[in-house]
Wavefront OBJ file of the C-alpha trace (Angstrom):
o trace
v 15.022 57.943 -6.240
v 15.920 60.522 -8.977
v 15.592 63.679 -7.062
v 18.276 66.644 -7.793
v 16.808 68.479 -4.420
v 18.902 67.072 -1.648
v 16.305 68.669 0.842
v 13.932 66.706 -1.065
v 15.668 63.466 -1.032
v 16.689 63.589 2.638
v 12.886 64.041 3.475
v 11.780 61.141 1.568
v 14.374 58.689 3.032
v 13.415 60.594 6.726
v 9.340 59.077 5.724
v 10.597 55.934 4.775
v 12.925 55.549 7.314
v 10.272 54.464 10.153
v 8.043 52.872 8.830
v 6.756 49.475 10.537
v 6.756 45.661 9.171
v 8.858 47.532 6.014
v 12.729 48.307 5.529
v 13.266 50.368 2.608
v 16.507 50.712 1.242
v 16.882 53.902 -0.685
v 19.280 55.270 -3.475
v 19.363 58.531 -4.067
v 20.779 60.351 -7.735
v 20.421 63.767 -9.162
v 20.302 63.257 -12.767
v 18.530 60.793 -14.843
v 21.704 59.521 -16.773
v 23.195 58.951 -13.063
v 20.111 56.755 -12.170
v 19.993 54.735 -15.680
v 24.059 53.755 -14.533
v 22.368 52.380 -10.987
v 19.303 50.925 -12.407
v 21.514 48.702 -15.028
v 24.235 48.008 -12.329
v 21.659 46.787 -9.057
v 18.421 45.492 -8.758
v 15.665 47.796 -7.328
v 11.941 47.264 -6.454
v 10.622 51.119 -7.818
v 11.678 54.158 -8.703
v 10.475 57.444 -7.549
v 11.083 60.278 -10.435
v 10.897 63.706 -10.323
v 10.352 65.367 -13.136
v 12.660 68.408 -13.612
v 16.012 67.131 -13.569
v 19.425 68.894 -14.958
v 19.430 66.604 -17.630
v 16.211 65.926 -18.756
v 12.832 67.291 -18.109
v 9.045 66.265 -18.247
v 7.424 63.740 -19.245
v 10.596 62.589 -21.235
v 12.483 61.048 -18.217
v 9.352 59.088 -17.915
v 9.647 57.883 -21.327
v 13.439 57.002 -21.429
v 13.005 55.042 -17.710
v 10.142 53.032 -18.798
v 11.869 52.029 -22.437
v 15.475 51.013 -20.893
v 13.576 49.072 -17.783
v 9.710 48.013 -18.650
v 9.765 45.929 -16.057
v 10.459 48.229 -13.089
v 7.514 49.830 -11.161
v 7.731 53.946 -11.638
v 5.792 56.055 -9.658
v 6.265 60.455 -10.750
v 7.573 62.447 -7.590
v 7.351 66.178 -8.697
v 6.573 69.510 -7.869
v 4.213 70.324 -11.454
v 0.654 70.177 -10.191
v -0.925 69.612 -13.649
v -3.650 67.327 -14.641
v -2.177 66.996 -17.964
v 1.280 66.635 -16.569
v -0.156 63.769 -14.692
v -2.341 62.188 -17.414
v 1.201 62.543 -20.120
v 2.914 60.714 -17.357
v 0.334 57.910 -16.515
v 0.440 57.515 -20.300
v 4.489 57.371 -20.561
v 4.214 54.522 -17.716
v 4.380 55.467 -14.658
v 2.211 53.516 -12.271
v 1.256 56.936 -9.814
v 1.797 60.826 -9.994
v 2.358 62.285 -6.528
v 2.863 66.588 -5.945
v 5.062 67.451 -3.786
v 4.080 68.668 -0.505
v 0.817 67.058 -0.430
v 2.449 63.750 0.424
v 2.453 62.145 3.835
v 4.298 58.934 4.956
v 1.691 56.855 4.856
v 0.410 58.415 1.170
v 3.461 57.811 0.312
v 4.131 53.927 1.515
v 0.400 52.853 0.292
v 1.833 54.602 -2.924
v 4.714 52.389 -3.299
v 3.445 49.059 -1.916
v 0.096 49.672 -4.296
v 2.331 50.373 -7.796
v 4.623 47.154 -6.760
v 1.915 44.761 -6.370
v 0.201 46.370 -9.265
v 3.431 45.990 -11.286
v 3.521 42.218 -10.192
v 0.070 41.755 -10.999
v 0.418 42.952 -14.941
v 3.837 40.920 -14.938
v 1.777 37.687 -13.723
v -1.119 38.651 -16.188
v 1.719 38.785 -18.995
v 3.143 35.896 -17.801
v -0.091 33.798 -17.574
v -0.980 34.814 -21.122
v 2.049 34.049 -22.832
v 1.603 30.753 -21.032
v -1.814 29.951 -22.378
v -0.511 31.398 -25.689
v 1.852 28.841 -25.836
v -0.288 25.993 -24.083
v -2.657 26.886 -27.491
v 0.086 26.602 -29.799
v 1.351 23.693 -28.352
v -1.946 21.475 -27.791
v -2.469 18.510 -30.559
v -5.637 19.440 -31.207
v -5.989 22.118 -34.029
v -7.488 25.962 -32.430
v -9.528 28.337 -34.774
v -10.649 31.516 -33.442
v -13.241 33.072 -35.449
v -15.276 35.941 -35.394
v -18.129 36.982 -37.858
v -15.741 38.624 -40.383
v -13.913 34.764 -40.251
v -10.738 33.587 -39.007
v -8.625 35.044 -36.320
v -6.575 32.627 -35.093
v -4.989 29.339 -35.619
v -2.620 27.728 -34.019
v 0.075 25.396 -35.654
v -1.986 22.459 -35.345
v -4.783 23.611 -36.968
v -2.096 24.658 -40.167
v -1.225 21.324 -40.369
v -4.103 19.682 -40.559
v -5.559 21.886 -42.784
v -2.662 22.183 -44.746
v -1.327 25.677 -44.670
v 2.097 27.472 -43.709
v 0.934 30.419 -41.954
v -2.062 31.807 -40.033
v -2.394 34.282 -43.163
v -3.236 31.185 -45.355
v -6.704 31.175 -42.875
v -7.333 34.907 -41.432
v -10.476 36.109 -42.727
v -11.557 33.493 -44.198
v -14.880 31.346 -43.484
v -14.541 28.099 -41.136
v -17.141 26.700 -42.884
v -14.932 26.380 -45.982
v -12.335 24.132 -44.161
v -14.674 21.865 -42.380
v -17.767 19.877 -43.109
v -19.960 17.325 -41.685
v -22.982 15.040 -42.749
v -24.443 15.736 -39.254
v -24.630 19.332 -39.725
v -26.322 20.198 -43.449
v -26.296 23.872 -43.045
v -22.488 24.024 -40.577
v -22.161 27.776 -41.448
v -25.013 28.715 -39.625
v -24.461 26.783 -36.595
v -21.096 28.111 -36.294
v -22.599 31.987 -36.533
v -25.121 30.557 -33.882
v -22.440 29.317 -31.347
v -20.459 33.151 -31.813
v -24.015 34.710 -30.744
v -24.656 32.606 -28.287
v -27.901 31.260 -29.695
v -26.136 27.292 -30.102
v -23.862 25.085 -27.763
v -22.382 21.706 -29.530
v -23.277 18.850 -27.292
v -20.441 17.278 -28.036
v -17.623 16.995 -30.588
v -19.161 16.379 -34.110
v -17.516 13.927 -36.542
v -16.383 15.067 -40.460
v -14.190 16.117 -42.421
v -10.924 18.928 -42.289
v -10.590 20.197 -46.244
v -7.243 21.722 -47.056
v -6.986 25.256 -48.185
v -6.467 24.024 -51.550
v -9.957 21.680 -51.435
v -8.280 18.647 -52.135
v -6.558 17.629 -48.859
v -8.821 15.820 -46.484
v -8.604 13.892 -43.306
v -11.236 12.395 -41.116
v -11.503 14.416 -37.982
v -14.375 15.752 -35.421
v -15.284 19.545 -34.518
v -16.451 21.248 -31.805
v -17.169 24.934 -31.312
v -17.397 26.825 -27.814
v -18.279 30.832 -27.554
v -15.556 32.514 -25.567
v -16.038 34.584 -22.760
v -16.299 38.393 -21.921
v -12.623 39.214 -22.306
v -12.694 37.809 -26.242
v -16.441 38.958 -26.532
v -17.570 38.694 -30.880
v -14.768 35.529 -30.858
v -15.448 31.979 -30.596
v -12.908 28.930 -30.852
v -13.534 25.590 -33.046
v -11.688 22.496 -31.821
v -10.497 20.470 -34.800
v -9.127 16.765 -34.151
v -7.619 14.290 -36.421
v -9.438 11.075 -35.266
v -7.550 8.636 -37.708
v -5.892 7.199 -34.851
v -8.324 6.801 -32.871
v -10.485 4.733 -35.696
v -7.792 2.590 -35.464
v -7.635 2.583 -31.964
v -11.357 1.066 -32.322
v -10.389 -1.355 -34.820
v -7.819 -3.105 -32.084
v -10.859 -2.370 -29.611
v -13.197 -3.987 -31.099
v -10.548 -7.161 -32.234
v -9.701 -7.347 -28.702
v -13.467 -7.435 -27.836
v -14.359 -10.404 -29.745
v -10.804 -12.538 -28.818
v -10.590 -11.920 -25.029
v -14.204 -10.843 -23.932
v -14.708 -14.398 -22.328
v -11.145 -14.629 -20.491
v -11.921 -13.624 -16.776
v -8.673 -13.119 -16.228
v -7.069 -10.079 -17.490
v -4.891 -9.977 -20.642
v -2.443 -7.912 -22.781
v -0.528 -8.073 -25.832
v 2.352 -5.683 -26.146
v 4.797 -5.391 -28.836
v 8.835 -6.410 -28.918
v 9.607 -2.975 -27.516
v 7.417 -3.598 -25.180
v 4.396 -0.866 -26.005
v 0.835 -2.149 -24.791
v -1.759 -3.335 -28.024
v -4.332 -4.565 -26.475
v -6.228 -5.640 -23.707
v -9.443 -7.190 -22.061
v -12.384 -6.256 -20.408
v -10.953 -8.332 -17.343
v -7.586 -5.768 -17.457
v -9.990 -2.667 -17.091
v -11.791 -4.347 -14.080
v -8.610 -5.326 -12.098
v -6.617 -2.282 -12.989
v -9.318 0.436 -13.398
v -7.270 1.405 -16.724
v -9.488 1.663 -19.522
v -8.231 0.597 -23.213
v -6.719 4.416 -24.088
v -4.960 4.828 -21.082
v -2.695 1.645 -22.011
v -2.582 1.439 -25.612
v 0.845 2.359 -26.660
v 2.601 2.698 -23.263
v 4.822 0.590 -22.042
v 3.934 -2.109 -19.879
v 6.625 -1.367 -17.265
v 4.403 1.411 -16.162
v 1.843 -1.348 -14.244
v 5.054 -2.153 -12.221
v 4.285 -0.664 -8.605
v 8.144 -0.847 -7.619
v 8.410 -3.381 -5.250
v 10.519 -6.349 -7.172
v 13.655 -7.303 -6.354
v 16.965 -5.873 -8.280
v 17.625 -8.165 -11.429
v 13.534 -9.219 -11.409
v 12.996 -7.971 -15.018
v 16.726 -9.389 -16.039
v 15.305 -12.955 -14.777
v 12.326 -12.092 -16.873
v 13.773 -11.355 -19.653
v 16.226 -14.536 -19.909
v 13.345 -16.869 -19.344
v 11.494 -15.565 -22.003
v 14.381 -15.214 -24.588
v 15.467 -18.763 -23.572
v 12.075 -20.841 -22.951
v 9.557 -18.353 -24.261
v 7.588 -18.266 -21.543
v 7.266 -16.808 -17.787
v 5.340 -17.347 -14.475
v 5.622 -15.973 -11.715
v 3.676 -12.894 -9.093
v 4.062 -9.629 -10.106
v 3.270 -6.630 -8.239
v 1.360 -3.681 -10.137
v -0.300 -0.874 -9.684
v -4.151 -0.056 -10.431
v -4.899 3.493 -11.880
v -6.329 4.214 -7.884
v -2.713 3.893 -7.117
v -3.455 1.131 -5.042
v -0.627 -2.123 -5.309
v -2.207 -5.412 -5.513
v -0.057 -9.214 -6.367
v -0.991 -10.512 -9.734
v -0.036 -14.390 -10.628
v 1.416 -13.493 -14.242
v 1.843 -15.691 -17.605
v 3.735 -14.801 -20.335
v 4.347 -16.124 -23.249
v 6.497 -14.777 -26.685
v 4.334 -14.931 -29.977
v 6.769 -15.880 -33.287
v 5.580 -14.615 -36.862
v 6.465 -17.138 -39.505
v 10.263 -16.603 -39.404
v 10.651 -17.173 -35.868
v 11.003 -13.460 -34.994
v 9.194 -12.331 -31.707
v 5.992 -10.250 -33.271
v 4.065 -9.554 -29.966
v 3.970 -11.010 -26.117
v 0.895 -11.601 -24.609
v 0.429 -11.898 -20.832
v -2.507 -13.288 -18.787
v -2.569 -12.306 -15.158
v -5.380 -13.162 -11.907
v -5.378 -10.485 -9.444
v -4.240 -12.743 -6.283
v -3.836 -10.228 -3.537
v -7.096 -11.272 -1.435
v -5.221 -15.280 -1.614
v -2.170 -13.271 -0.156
v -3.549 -11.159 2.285
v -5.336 -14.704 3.425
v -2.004 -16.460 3.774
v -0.574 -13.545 5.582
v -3.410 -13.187 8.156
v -3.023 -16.710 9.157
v 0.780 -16.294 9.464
v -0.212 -13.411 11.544
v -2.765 -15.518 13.940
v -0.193 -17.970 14.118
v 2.448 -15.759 15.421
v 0.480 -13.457 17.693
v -1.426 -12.742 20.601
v -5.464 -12.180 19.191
v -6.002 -10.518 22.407
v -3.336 -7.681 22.184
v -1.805 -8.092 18.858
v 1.981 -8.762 20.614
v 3.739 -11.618 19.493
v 3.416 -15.040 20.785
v 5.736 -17.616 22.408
v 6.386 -19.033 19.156
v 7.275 -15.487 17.672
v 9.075 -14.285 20.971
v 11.239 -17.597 20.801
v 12.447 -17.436 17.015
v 13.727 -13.524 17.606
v 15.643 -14.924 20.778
v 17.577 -17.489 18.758
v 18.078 -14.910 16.351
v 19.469 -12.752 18.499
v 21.263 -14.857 20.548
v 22.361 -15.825 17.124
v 24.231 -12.542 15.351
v 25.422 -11.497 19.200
v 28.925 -12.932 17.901
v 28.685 -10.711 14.539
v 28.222 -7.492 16.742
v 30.699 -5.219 18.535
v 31.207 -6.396 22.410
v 29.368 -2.756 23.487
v 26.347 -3.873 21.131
v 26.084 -7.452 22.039
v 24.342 -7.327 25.835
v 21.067 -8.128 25.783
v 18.689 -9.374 28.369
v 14.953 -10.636 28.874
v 12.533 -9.326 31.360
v 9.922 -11.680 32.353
v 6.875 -9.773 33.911
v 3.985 -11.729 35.676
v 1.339 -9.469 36.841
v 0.334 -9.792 40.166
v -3.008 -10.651 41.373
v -4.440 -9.878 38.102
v -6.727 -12.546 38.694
v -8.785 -10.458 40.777
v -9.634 -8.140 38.048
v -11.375 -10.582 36.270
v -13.265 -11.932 39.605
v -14.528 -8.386 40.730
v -15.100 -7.037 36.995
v -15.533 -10.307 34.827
v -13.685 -11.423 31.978
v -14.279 -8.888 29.473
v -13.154 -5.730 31.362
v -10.211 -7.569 32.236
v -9.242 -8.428 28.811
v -9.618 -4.630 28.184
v -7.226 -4.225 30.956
v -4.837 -6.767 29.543
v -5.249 -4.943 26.194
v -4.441 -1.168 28.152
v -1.312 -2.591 29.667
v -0.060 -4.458 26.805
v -0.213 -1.209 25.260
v 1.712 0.629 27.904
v 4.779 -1.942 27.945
v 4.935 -1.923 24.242
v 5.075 2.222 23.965
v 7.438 2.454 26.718
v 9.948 0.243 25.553
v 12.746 1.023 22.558
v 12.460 1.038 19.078
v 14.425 -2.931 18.042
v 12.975 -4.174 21.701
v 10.221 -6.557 21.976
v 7.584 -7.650 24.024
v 5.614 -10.988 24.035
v 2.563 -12.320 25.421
v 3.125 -16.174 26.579
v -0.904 -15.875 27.811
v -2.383 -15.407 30.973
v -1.127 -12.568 32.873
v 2.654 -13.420 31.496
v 4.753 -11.107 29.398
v 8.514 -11.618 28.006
v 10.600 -8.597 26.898
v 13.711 -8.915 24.819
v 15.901 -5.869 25.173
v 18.967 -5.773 22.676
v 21.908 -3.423 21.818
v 22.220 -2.707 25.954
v 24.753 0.164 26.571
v 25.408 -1.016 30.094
v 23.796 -3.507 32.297
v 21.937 -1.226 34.387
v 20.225 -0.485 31.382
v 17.779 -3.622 31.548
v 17.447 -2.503 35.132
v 16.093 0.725 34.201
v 13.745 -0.517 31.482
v 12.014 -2.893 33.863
v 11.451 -0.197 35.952
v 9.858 2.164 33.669
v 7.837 -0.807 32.690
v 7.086 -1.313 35.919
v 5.741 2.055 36.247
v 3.671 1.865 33.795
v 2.018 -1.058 34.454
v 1.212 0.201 38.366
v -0.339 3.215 37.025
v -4.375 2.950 37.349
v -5.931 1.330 34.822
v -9.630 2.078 33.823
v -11.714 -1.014 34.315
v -15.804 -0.762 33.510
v -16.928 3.211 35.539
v -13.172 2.805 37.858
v -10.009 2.257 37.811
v -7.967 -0.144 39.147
v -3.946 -1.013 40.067
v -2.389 -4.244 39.362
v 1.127 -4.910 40.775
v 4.072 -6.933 38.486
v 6.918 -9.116 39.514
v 9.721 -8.979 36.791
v 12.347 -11.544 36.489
v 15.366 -10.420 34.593
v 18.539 -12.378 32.978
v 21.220 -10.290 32.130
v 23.943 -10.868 29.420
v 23.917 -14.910 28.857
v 26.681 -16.751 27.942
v 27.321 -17.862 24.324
v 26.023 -21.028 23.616
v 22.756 -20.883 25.843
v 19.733 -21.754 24.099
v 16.850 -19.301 24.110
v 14.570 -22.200 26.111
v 17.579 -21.968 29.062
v 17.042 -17.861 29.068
v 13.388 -18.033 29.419
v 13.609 -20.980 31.983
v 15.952 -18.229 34.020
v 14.017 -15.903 33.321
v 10.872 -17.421 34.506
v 12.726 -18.395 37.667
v 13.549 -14.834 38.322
v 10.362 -13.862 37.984
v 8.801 -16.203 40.802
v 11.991 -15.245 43.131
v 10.890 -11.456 42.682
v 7.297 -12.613 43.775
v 8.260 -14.315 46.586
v 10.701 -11.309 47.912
v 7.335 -9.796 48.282
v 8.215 -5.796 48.519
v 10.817 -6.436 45.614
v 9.614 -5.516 41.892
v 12.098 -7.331 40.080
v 15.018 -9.873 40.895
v 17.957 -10.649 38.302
v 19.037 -14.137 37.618
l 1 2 3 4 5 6 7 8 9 10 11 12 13 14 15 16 17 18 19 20 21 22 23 24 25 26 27 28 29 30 31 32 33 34 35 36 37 38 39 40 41 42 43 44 45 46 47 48 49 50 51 52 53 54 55 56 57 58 59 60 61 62 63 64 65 66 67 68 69 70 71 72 73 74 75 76 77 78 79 80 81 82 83 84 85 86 87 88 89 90 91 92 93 94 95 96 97 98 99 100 101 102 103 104 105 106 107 108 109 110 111 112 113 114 115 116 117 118 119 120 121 122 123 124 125 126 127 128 129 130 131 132 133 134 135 136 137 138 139 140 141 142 143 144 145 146 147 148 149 150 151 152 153 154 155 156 157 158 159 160 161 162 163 164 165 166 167 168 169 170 171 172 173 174 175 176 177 178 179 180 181 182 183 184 185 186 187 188 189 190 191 192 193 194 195 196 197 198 199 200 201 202 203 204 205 206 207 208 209 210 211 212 213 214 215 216 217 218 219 220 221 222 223 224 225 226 227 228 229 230 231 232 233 234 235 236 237 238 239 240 241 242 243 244 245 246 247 248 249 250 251 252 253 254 255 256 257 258 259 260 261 262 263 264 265 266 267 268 269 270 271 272 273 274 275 276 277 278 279 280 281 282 283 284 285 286 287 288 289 290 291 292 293 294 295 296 297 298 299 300 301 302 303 304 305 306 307 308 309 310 311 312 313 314 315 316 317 318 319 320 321 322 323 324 325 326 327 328 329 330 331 332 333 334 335 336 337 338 339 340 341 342 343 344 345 346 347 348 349 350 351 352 353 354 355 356 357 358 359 360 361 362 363 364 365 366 367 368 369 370 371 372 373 374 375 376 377 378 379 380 381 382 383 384 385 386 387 388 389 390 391 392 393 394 395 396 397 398 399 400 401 402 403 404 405 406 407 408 409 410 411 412 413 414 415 416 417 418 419 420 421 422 423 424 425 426 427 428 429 430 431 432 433 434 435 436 437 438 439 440 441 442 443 444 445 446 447 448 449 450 451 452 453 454 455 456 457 458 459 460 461 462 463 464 465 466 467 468 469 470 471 472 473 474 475 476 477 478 479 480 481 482 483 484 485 486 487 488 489 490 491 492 493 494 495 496 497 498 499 500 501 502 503 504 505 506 507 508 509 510 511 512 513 514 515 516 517 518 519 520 521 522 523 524 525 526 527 528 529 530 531 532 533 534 535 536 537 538 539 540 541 542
């Protein structure tokens, strides 16, 4: 605040000293040569101005603020009530002219808030502008704006392809002298057409960009677009050089004809390793059409699951035999990973130099997911999805395995064998089917209430086997078996009811080294039955 009336300034910081949701911190100067020292040495949000200072007066201090800080939100605090005053003010950039005793608090707040978001909006307006300013000037396409009187605006890739150093070499002059087109016999009065919106191109238009000079010319295609309200009269023509993509079509069409009857996708890719070409059978496995490859390098397929060295062992094999095979994982353009079984081979030129590699690939991931289903039936329950004996008994050896590689307080382990009791009733009063529900609800439970690195097994039946490793203490397994325990004696909802099934749990605690894992579960399986026959017992170590 630049206010040389201390009455005035103390009033102002009274308003904005209680004002809700908003903390203003104000700093207060008499002169505007004081307040140009704090503007340059802090960072501040506004500034409120009066207008007769000691050192400056009128619409001058308005003028001097806004040139050393055009960035900075000013809003005119003074005691001149004068329309002109005002308008000279609004003019000299301030965002607001307030009089002096006809502001309130909240006048005055709304004020400030309004001018700072204001301010931010022109900054972001600025900002987005000089961003699509230079997103235009930056584009590889060439950018004419034209308006009736001819050019107004090119952008440097227009210059280049038509040949000239500066916009200058263009304003004013006709499009229709640059660019020409067998499609279009009369192109001048299209383009005046499109600028009064009486004409829209359906699509880009192929001919040819002339120099400024006449004699430079290069295959390219066209399209003009009237612009909108904001650039009303103006209209923009989009001028391509298409030589590489006619030779893009060349390869297209070459790879056509050689791999259009390979159903099994193919590349070639140069020494560096940039894609050439590829088949019909690439686009339909990977989604990528023929533009999105050409030119990149085949690495970017790779969907970053291979091994560290994999493309070192690639490399060798081909420098050494000349040829590769093996699965590859890539990536379609969906994103989605899938397992290719890959060939590649190195091409030679006459002098036994590598000229080109060409791969040929069979998406394989359905044969994989096969394999791994069965490995999955074969390892698990179908019923509840747990693991099966045969799963259940390779992690015991494991573990029992690395217990001598751990620390002695990480080595306890122990296995909870868990029969349910009378389960068989279930399936008599219920049938089968809601009972393997039931099976299904407390499989669940056990699994969810046991610890992340535990397991639990189904052996069939009514029979489940827990492996608990990384104990802290022994009572541990004791109070795992009864939280599962708990949870398996909590109702379970059978058909329109619920029912409760009991559980004896057998548990073996800490083996020796050197047991096998078919000794634990035999214990194990002992305890169990001792638990059942204790009758009010729920579990019964070994």
């Amino acid at each position: 605040m630049i206010e040389d009336n201390p009455g005035i300034a103390r009033l102002v910081r009274a308003m904005l000293g209680d004002v809700r949701q908003t903390t203003f911190h104000v700093t207060a100067t008499g002169r505007i040569s004081e307040g140009l020292a704090k503007l340059r040495q802090n960072d501040f949000d506004l500034v409120l101005l009066d207008l007769m200072l000691p050192d400056c007066e009128g619409v001058n201090s308005v003028q001097i603020l806004s040139q050393a800080f055009p960035d900075l939100p000013l809003v005119v605090l003074t005691g001149l009530d004068d329309e002109g005053d005002g308008q000279a003010a609004i003019q000299a950039g301030a965002h607001d002219y307030l009089i002096k005793g006809s502001v309130d608090r909240e006048l005055l707040v709304r004020t400030i808030h309004f001018a700072i978001q204001r301010h931010q909006i022109e900054r972001d307006l600025v900002d987005s502008q000089e961003r699509l300013r230079s997103l235009v000037e930056n584009l590889p396409d060439g950018v004419l704006l034209y308006s009736e009187t001819g050019v107004t605006f090119a952008n440097p890739a227009a210059l280049d392809l038509l040949g000239a150093t500066s916009e200058q070499d263009l304003v004013g002059r006709g499009v229709a002298e640059f660019v020409v087109s067998g499609r279009e016999s009369n192109l001048h009065l299209r383009l005046i057409e499109v600028l009064r919106g009486d004409y829209r191109f359906p699509e880009f238009v192929e001919g040819e960009c002339r120099g400024i000079d006449g004699n430079q010319r290069k295959f390219c295609e066209f399209m003009a677009t009237r612009l909108g309200r904001s650039m009303a009269g103006q209209a923009q023509l989009i001028l391509r050089d298409i030589k590489p993509r006619k030779q893009a079509e060349k390869y297209l069409r070459l790879a056509t004809t050689v791999f259009e009857a390979s159903a099994e996708g193919m590349m070639i890719w140069d020494p560096q390793g940039r894609i050439e070409m590829v088949n019909e059978a690439f686009v339909g496995i990977t989604g990528y059409g023929t533009a999105d490859v050409v030119g990149r390098e085949a690495r970017f397929l790779d969907a970053g699951r291979h091994r560290s060295g994999f493309y070192e062992s690639m490399g060798e094999a081909l420098k050494e035999q000349g040829h590769w095979r093996g699965d590859f994982w890539a990536r379609r353009k969906s994103g989605e990973s899938f397992i290719a079984r890959l060939t590649m081979s190195a091409i030679r030129d006459d002098s036994g130099r590598v000229s080109n590699y060409v791969g040929v690939f069979s998406d394989i991931t359905d044969e994989k997911e096969q394999e791994a289903a069965i490995e999955h039936l074969a390892n698990h329950d179908p019923l509840t999805g747990l693991p099966n004996r045969r799963l259940f008994h390779d992690r015991l050896t494991q573990a029992l395995a690395d217990r001598h590689r751990e620390p002695r307080d990480r080595s306890r382990l122990a296995l909870l064998f868990v029969d349910l009791d009378d389960f068989k009733k279930v399936n008599d009063d219920h049938g089968h089917k809601q009972g393997d529900r039931a099976l299904q609800e407390i499989a669940h439970r056990i699994r969810n209430s046991l610890r992340e690195g535990d397991t639990v097994a189904r052996f069939g039946g009514d029979e489940f086997v827990v492996l608990l490793k990384h104990l802290p203490s022994e009572s541990t397994a004791e109070e795992l078996a009864h939280k599962v325990f708990e949870v398996i004696t909590q109702p379970v909802p059978v058909a329109d009811s619920k029912v409760r099934v009991g559980a004896s749990i057998g548990i073996v605690l800490s083996p020796k080294h050197g047991d096998s894992a078919d000794l634990l579960l035999g214990r194990a399986d002992d305890a169990m039955y001792y638990s059942k026959e204790a009758g009010k017992r729920r579990y019964h170590f070994y």
